[in-house]
BALOBA-1460 file (C-alpha; in Angstrom, 3 decimals):
// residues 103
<rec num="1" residu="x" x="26.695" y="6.010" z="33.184"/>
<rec num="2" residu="x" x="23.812" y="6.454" z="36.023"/>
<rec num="3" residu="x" x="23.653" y="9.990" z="34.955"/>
<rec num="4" residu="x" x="22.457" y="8.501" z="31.336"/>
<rec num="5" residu="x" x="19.678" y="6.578" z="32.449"/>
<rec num="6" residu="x" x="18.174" y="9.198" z="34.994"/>
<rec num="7" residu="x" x="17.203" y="12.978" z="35.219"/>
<rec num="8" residu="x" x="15.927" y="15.217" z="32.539"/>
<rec num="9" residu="x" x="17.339" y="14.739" z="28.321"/>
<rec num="10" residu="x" x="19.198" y="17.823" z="27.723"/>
<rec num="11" residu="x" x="17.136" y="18.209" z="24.037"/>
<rec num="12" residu="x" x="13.634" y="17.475" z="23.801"/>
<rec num="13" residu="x" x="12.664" y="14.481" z="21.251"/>
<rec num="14" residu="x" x="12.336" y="15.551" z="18.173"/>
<rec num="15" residu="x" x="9.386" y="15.085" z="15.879"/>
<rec num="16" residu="x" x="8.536" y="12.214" z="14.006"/>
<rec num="17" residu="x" x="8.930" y="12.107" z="10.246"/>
<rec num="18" residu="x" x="6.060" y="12.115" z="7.685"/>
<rec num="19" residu="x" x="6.519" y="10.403" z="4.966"/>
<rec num="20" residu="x" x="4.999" y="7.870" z="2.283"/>
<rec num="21" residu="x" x="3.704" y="5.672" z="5.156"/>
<rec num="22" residu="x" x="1.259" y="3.906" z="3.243"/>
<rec num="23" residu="x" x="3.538" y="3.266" z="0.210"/>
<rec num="24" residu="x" x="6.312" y="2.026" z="2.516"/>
<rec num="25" residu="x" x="4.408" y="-0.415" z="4.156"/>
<rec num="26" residu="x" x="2.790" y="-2.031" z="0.872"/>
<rec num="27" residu="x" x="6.072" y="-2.130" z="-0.981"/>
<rec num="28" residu="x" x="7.500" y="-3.730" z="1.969"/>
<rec num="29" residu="x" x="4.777" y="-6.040" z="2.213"/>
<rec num="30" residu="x" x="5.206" y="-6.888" z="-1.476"/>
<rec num="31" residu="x" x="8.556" y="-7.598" z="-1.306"/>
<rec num="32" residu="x" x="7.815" y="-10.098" z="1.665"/>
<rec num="33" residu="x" x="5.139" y="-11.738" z="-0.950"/>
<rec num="34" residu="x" x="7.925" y="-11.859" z="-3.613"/>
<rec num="35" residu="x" x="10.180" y="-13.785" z="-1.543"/>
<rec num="36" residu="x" x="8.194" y="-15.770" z="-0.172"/>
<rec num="37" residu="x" x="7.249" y="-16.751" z="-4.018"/>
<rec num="38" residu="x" x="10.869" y="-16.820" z="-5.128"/>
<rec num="39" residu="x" x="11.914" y="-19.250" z="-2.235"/>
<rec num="40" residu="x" x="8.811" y="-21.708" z="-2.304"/>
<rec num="41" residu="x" x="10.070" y="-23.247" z="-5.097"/>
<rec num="42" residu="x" x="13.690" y="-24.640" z="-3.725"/>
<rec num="43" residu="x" x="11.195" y="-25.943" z="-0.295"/>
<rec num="44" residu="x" x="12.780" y="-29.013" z="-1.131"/>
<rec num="45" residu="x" x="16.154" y="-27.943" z="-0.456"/>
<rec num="46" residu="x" x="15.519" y="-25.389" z="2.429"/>
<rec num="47" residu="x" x="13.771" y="-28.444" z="4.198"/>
<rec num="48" residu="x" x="16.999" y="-31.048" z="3.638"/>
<rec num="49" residu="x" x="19.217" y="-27.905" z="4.968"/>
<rec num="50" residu="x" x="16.824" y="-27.390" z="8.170"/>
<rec num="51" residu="x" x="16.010" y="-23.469" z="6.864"/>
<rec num="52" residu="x" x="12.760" y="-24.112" z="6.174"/>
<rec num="53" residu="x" x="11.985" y="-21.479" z="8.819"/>
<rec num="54" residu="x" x="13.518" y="-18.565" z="6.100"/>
<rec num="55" residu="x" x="10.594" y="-19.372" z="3.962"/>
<rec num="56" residu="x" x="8.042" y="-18.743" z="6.750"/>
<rec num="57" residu="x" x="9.596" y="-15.809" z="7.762"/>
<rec num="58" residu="x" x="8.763" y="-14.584" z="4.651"/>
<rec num="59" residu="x" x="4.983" y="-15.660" z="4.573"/>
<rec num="60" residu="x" x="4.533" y="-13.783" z="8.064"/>
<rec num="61" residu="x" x="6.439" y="-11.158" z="7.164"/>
<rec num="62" residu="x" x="3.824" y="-10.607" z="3.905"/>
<rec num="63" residu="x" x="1.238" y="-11.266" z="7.033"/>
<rec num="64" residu="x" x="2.280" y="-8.884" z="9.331"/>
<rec num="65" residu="x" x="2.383" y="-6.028" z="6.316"/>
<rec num="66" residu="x" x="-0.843" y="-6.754" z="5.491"/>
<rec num="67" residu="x" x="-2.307" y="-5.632" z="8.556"/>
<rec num="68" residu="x" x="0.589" y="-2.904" z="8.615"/>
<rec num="69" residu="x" x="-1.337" y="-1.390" z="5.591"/>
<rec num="70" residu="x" x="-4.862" y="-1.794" z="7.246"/>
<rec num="71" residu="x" x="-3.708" y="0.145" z="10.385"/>
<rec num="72" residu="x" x="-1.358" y="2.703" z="8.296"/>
<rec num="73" residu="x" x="-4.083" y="3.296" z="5.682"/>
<rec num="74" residu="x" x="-6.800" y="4.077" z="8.605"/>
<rec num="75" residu="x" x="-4.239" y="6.390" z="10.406"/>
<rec num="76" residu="x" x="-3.589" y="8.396" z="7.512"/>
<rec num="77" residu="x" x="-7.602" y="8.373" z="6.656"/>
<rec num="78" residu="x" x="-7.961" y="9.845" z="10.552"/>
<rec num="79" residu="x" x="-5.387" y="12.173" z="10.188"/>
<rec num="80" residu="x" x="-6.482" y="13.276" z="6.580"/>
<rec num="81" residu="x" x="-10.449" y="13.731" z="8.255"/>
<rec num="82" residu="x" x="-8.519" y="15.850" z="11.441"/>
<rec num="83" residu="x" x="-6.713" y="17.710" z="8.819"/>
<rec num="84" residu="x" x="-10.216" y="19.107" z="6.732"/>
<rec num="85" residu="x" x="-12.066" y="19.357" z="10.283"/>
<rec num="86" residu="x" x="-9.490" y="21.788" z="11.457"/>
<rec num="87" residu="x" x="-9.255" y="23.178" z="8.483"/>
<rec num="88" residu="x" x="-13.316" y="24.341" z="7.867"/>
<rec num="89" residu="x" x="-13.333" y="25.763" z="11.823"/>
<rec num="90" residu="x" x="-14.801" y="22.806" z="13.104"/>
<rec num="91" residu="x" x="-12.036" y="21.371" z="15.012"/>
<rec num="92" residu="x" x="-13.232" y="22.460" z="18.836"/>
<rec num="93" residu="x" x="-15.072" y="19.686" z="19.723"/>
<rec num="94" residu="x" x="-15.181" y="17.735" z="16.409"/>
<rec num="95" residu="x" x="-14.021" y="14.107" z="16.628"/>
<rec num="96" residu="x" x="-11.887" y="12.285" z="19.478"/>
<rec num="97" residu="x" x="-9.161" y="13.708" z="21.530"/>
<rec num="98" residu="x" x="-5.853" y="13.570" z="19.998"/>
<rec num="99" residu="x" x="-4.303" y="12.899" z="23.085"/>
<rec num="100" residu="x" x="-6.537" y="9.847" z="24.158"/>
<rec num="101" residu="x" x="-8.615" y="11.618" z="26.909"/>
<rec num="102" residu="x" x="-12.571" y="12.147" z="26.914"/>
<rec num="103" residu="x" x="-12.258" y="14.827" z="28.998"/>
């Protein structure tokens, strides 16, 4: 099992999936909203059964998908920008490094 953690993979990673990022994210995000709607009403009960937390859950959930679809919908605006810059011959240079480095 030391062999596992250690040395080289013997296939390299393979590459990550594009999809409907931005469509994921806000149709999760709604569906947080949505029960977090559909539970508020039975508070009442969730609160004498000590699972009031569920309810909460669902209100960060919406939270956390809310900034979910401001990061996902500037990432695809970046890569969309990358994209056309490549794409009219202007990509030496043009905008940041890809990789994170200024140099």
């Amino acid at each position: 099992m030391s062999g596992f953690l250690t040395g080289n993979p013997r296939h390299p990673a393979p590459e990550p999936l594009e999809g409907p990022v931005v469509g994921t994210v806000t149709g999760g995000t709604i569906i947080w909203f949505a029960l977090f709607l559909l539970q508020l009403p039975f508070y009442g009960w969730y609160s004498d059964h000590g699972h009031v937390w569920l309810i909460w859950t669902c209100l960060a959930g919406t939270g956390l998908g809310l900034i979910g679809i401001w990061y996902v919908r500037g990432r695809d605006a970046a890569l969309k920008r990358a994209a056309a810059a490549e794409d009219s011959g202007a990509g030496a240079g043009a905008g940041p490094d890809p990789e994170g480095t200024d140099g």
